[in-house]
PDB file of N, CA, C and O in Angstrom:
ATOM      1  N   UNK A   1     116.926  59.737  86.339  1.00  0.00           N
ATOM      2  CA  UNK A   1     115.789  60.373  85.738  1.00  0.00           C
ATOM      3  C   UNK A   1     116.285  61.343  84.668  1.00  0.00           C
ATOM      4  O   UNK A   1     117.178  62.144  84.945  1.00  0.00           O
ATOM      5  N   UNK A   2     115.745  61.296  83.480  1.00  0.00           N
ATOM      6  CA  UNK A   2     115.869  62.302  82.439  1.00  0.00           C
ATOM      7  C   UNK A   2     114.954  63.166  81.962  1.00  0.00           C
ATOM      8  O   UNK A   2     113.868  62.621  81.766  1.00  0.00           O
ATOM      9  N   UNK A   3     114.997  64.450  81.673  1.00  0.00           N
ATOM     10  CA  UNK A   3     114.378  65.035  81.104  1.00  0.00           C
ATOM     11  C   UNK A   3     114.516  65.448  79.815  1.00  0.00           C
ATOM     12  O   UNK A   3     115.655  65.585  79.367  1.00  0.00           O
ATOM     13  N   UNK A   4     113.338  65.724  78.973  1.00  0.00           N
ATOM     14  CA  UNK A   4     113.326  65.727  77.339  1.00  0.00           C
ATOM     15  C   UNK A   4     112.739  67.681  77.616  1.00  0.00           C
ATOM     16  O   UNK A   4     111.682  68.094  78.091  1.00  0.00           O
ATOM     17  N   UNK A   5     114.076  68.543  77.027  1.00  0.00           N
ATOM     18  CA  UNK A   5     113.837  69.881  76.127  1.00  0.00           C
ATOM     19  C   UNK A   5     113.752  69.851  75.149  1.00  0.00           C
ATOM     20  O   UNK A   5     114.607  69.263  74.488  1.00  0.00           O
ATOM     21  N   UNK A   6     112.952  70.312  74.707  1.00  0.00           N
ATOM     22  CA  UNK A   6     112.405  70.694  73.344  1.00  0.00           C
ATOM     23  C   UNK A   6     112.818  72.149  72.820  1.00  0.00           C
ATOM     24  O   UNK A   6     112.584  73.165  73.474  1.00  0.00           O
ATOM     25  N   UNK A   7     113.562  72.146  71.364  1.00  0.00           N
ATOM     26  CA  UNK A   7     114.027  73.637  71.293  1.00  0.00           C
ATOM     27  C   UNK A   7     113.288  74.143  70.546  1.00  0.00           C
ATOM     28  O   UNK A   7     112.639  73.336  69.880  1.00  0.00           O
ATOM     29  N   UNK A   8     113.017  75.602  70.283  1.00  0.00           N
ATOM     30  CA  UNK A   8     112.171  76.007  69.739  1.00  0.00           C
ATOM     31  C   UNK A   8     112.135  75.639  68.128  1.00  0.00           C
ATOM     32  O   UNK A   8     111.163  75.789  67.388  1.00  0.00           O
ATOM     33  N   UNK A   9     113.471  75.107  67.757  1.00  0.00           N
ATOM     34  CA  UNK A   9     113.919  74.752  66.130  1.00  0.00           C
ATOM     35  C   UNK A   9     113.466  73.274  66.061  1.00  0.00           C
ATOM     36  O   UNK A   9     113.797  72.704  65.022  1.00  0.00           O
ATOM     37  N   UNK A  10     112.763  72.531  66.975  1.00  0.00           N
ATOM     38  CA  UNK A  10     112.011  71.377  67.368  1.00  0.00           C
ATOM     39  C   UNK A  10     113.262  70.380  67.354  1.00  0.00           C
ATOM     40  O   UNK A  10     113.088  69.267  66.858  1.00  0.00           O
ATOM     41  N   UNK A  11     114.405  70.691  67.828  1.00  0.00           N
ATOM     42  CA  UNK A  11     115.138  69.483  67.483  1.00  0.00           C
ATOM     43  C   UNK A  11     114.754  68.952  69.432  1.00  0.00           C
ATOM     44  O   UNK A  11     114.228  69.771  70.186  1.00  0.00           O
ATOM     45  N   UNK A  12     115.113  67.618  69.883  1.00  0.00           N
ATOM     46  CA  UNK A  12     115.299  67.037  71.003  1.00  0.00           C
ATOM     47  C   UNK A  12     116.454  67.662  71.727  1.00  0.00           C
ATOM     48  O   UNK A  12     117.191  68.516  71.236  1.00  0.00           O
ATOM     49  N   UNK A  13     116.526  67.285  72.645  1.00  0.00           N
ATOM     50  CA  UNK A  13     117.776  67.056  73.413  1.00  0.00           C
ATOM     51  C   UNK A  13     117.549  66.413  74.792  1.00  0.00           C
ATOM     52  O   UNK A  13     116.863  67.046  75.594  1.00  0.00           O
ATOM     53  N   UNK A  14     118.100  65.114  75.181  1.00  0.00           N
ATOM     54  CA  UNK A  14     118.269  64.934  76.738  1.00  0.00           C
ATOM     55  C   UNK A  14     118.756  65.239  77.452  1.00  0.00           C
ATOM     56  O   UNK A  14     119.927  65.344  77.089  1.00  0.00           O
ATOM     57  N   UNK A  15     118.589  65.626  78.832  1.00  0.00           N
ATOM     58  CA  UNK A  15     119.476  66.075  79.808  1.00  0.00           C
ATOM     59  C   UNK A  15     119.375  65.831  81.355  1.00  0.00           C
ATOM     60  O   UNK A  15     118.254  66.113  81.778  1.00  0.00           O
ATOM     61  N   UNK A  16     120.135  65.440  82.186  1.00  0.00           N
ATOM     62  CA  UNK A  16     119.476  64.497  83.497  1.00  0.00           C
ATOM     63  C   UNK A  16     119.553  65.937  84.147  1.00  0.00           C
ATOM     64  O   UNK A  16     120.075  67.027  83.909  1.00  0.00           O
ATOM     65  N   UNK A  17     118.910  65.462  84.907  1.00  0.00           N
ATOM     66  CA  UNK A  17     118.443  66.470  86.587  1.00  0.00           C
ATOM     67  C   UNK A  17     119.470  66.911  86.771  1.00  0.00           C
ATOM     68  O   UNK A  17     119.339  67.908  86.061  1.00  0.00           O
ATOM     69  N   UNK A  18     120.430  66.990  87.161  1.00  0.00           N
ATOM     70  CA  UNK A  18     121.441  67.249  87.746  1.00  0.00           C
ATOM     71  C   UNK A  18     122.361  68.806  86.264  1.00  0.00           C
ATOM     72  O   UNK A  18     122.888  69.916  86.324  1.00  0.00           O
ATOM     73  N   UNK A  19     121.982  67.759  85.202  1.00  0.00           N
ATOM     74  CA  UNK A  19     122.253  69.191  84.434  1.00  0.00           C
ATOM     75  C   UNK A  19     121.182  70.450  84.272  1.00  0.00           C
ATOM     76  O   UNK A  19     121.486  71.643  84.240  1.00  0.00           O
ATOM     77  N   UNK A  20     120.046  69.962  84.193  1.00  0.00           N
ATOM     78  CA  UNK A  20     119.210  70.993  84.515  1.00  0.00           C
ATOM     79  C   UNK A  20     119.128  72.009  86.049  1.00  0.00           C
ATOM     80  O   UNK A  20     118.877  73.214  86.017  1.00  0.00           O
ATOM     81  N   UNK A  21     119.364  71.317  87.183  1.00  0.00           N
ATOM     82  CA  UNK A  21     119.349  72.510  88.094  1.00  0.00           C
ATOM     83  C   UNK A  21     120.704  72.854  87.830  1.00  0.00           C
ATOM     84  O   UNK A  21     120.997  73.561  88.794  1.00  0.00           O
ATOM     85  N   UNK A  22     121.806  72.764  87.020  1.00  0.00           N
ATOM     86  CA  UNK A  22     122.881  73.286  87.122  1.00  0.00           C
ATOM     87  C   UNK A  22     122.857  74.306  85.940  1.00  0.00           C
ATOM     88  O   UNK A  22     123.798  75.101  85.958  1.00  0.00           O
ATOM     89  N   UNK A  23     122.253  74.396  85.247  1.00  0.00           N
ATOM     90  CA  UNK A  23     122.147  75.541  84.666  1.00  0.00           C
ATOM     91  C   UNK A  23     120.974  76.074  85.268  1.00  0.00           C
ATOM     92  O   UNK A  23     120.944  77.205  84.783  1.00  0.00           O
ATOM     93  N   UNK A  24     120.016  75.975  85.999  1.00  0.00           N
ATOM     94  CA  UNK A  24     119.126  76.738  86.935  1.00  0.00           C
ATOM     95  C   UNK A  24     119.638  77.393  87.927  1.00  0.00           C
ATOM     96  O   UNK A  24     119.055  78.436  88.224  1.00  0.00           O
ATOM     97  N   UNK A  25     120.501  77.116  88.499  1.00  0.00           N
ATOM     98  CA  UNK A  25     121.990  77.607  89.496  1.00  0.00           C
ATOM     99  C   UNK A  25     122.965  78.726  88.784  1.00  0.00           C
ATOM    100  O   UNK A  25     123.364  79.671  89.464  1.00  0.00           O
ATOM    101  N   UNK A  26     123.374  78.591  87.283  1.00  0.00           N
ATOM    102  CA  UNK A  26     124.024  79.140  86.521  1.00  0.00           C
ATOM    103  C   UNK A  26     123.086  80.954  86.232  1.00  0.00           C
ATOM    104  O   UNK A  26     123.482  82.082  86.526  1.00  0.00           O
ATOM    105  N   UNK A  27     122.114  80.613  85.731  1.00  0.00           N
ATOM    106  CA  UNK A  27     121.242  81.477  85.515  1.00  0.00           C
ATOM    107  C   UNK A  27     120.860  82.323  86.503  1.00  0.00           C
ATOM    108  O   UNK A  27     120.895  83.551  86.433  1.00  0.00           O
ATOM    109  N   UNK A  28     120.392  81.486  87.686  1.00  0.00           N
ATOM    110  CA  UNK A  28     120.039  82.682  88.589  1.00  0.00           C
ATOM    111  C   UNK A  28     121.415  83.693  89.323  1.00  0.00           C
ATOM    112  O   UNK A  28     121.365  84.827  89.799  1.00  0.00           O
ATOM    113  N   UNK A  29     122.549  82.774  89.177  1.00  0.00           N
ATOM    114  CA  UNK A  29     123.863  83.135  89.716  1.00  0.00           C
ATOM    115  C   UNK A  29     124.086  84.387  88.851  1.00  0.00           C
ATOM    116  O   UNK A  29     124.408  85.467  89.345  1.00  0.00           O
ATOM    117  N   UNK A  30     123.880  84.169  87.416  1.00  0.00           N
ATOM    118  CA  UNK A  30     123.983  85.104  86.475  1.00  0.00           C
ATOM    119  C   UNK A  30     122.999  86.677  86.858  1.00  0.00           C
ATOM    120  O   UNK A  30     123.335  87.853  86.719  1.00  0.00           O
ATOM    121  N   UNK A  31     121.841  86.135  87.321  1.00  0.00           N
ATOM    122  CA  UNK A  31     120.911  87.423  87.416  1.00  0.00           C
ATOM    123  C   UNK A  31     121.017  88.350  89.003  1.00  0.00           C
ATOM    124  O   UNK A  31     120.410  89.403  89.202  1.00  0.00           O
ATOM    125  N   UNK A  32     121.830  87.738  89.904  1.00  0.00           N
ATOM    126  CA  UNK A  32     122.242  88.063  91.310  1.00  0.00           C
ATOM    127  C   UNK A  32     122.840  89.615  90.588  1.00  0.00           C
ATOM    128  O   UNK A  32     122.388  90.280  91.520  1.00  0.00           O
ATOM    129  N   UNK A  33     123.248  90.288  90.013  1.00  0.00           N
ATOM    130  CA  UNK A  33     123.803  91.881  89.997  1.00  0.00           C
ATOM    131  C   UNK A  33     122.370  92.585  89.602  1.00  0.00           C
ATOM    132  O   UNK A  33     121.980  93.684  89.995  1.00  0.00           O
ATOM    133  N   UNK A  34     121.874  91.926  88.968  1.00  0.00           N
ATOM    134  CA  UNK A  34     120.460  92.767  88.278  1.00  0.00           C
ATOM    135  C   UNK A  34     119.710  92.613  89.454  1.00  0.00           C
ATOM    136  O   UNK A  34     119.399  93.790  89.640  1.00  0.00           O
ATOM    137  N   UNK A  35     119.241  92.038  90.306  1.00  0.00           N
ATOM    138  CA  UNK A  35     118.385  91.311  91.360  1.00  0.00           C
ATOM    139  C   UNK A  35     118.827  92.703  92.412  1.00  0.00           C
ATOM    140  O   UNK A  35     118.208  93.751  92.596  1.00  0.00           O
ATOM    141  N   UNK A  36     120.183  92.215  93.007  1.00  0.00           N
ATOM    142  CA  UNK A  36     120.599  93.276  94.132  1.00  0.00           C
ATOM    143  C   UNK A  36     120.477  94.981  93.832  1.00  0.00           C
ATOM    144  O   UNK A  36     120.509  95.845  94.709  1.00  0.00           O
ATOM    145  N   UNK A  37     120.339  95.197  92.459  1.00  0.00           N
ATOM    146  CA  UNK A  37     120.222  96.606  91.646  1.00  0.00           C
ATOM    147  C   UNK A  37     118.548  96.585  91.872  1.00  0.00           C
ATOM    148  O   UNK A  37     118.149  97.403  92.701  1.00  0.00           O
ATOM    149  N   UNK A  38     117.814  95.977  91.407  1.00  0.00           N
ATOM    150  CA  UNK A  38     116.323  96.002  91.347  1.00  0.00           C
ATOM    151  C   UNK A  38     116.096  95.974  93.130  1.00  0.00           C
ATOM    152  O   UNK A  38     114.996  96.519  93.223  1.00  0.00           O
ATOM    153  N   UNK A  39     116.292  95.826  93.762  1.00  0.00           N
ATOM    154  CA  UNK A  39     116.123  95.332  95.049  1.00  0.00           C
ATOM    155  C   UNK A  39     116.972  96.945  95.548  1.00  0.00           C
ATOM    156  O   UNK A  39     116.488  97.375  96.596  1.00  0.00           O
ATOM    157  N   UNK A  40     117.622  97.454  95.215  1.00  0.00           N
ATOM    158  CA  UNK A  40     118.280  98.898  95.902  1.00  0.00           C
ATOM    159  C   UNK A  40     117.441  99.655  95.091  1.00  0.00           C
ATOM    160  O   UNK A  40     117.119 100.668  95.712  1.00  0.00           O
ATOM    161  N   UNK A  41     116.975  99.622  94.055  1.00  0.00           N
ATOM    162  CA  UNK A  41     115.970 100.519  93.484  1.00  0.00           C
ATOM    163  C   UNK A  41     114.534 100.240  93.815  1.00  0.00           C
ATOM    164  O   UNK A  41     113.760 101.196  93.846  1.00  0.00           O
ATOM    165  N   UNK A  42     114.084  98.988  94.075  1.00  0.00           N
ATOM    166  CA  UNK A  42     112.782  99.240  95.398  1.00  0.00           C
ATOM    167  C   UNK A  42     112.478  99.655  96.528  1.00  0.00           C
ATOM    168  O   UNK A  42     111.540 100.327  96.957  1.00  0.00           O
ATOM    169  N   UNK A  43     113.361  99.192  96.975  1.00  0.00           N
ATOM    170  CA  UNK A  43     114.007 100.224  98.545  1.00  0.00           C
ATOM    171  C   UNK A  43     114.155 101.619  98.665  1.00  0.00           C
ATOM    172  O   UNK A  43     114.085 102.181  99.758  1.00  0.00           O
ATOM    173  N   UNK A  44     114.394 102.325  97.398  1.00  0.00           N
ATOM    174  CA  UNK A  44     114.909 103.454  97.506  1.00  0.00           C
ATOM    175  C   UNK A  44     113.207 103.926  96.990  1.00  0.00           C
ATOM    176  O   UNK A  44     112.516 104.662  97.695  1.00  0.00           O
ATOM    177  N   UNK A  45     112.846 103.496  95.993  1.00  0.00           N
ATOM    178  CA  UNK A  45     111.773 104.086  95.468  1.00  0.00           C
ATOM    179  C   UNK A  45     110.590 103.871  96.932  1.00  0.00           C
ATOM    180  O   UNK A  45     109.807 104.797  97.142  1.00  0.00           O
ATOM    181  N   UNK A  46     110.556 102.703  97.801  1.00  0.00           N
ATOM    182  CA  UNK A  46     109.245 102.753  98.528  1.00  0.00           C
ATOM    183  C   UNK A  46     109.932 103.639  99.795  1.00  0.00           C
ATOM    184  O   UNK A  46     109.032 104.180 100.437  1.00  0.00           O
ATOM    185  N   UNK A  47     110.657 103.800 100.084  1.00  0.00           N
ATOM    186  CA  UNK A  47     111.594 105.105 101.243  1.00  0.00           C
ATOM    187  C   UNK A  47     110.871 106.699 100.409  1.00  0.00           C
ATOM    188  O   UNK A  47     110.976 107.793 100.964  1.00  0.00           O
ATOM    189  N   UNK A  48     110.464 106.595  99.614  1.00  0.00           N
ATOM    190  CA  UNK A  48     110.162 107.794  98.911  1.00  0.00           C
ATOM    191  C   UNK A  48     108.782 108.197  99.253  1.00  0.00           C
ATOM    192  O   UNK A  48     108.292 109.237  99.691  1.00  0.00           O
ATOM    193  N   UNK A  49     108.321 107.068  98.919  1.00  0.00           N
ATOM    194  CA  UNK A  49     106.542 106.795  99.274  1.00  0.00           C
ATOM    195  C   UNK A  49     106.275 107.024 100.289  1.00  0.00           C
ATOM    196  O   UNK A  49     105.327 107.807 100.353  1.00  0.00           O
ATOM    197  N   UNK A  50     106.860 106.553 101.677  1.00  0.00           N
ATOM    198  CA  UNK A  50     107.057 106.282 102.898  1.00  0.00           C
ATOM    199  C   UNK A  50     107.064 107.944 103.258  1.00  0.00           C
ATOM    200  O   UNK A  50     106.022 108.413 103.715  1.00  0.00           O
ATOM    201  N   UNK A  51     108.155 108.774 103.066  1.00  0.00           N
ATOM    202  CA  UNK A  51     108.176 109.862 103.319  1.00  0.00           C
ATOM    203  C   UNK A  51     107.130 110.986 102.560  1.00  0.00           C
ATOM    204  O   UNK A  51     106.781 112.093 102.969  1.00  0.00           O
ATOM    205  N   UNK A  52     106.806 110.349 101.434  1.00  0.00           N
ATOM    206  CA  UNK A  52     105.744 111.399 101.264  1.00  0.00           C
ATOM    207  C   UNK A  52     104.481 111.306 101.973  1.00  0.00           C
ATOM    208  O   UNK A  52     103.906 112.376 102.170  1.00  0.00           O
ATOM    209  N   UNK A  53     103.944 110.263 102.387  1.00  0.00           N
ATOM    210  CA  UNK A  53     102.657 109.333 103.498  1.00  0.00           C
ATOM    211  C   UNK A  53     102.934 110.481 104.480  1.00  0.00           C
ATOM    212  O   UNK A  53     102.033 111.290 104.702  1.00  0.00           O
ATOM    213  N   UNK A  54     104.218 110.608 105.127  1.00  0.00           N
ATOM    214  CA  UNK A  54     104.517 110.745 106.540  1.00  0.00           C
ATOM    215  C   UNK A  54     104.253 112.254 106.650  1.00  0.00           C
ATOM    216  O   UNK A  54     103.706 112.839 107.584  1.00  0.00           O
ATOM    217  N   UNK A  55     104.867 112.897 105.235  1.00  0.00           N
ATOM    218  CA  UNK A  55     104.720 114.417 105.456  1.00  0.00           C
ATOM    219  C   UNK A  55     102.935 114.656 105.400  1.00  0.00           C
ATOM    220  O   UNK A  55     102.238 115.343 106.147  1.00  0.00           O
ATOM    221  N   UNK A  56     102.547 113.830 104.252  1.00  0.00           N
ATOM    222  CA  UNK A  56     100.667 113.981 103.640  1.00  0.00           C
ATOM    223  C   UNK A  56     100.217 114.234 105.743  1.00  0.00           C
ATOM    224  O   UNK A  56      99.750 115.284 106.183  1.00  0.00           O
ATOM    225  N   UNK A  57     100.441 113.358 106.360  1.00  0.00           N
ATOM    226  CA  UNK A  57      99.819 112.908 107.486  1.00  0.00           C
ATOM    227  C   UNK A  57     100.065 114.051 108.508  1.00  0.00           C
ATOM    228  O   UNK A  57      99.198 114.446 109.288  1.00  0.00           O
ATOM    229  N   UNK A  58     101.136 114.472 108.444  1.00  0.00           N
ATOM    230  CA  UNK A  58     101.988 115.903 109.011  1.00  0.00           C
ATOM    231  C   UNK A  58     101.128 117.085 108.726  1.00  0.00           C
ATOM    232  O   UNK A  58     100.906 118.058 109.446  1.00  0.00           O
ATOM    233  N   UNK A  59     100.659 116.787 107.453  1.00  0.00           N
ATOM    234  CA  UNK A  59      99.801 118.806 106.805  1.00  0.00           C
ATOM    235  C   UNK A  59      98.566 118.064 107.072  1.00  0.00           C
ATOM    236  O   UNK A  59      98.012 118.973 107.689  1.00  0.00           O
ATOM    237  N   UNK A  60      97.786 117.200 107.082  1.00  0.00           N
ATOM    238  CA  UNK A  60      96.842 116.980 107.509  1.00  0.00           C
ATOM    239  C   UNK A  60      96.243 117.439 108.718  1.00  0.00           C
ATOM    240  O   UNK A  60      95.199 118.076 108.861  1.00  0.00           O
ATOM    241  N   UNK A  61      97.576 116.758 110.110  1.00  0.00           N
ATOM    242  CA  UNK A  61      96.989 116.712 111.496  1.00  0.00           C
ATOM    243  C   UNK A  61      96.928 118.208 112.174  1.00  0.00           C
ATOM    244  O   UNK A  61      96.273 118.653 113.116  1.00  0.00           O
ATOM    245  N   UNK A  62      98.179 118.959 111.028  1.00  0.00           N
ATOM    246  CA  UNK A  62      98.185 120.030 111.472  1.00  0.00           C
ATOM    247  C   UNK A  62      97.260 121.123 110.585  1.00  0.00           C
ATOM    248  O   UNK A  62      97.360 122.338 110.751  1.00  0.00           O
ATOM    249  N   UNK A  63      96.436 120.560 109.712  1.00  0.00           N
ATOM    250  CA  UNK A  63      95.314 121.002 109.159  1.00  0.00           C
ATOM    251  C   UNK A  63      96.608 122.813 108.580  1.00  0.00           C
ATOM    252  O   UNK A  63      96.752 123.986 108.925  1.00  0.00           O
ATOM    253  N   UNK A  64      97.306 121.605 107.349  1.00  0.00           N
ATOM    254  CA  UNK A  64      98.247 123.094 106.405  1.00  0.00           C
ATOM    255  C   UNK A  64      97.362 123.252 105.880  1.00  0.00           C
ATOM    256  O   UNK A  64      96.454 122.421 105.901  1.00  0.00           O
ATOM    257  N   UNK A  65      97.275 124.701 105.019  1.00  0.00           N
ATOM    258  CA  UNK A  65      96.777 124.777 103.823  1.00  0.00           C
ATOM    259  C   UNK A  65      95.173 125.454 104.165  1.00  0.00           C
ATOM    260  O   UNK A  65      94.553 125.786 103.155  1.00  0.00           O
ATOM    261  N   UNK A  66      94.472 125.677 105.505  1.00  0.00           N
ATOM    262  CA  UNK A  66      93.573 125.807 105.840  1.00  0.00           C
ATOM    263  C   UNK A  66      93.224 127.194 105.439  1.00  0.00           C
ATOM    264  O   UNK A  66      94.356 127.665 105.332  1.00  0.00           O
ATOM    265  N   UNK A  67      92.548 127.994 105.197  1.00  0.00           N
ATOM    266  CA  UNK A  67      92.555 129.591 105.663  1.00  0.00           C
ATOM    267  C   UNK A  67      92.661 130.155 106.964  1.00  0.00           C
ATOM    268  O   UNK A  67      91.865 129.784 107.827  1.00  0.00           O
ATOM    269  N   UNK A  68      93.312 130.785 107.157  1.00  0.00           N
ATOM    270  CA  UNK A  68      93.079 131.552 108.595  1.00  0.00           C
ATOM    271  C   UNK A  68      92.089 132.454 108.622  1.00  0.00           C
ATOM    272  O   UNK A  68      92.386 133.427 107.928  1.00  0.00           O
ATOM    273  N   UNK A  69      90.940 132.552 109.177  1.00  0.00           N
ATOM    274  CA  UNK A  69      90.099 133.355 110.097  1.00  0.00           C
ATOM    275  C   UNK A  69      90.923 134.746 110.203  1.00  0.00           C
ATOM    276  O   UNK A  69      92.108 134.454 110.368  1.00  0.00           O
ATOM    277  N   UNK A  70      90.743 136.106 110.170  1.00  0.00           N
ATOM    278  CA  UNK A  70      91.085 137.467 110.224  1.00  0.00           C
ATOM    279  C   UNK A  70      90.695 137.476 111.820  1.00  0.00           C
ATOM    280  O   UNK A  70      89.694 136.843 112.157  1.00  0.00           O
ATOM    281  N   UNK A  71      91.255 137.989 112.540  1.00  0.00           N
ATOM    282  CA  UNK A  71      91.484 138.156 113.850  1.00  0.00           C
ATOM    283  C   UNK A  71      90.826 139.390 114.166  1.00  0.00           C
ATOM    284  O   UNK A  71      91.250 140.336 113.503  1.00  0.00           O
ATOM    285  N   UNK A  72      89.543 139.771 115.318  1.00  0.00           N
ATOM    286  CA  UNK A  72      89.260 141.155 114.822  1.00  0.00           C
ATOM    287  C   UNK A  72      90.153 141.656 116.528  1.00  0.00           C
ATOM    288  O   UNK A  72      90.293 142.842 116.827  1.00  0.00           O
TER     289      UNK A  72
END
């Protein structure tokens, strides 16, 4: 089986299956450092979120921020 790319300069080119997932293999192999970086920087950014939820829920239950009543 072959497949027909088309380049954007309209020239042809053929290329069988086997070369196409091999540069589909190439590429994503290529993007694995950016991927594991984006992926430690989501993690880190929703750990952030996570702890701010946890504290919001903390001053809530313990009703921070309330006025205190003067004690007579």
């Amino acid at each position: 089986m072959t497949s027909v790319i088309i380049s954007p300069n309209g020239s042809t080119e053929v290329a069988t299956t086997s070369e196409v997932v091999a540069e589909s293999l190439a590429r994503q192999e290529s993007n694995a450092p950016r991927r594991a970086l984006f992926v430690a920087g989501l993690s880190s950014a929703l750990s952030i979120v996570a702890v701010a939820v946890i504290l919001i829920a903390i001053g809530v239950t313990s009703r921070w921020g309330e006025p205190v009543s003067p004690r007579r």
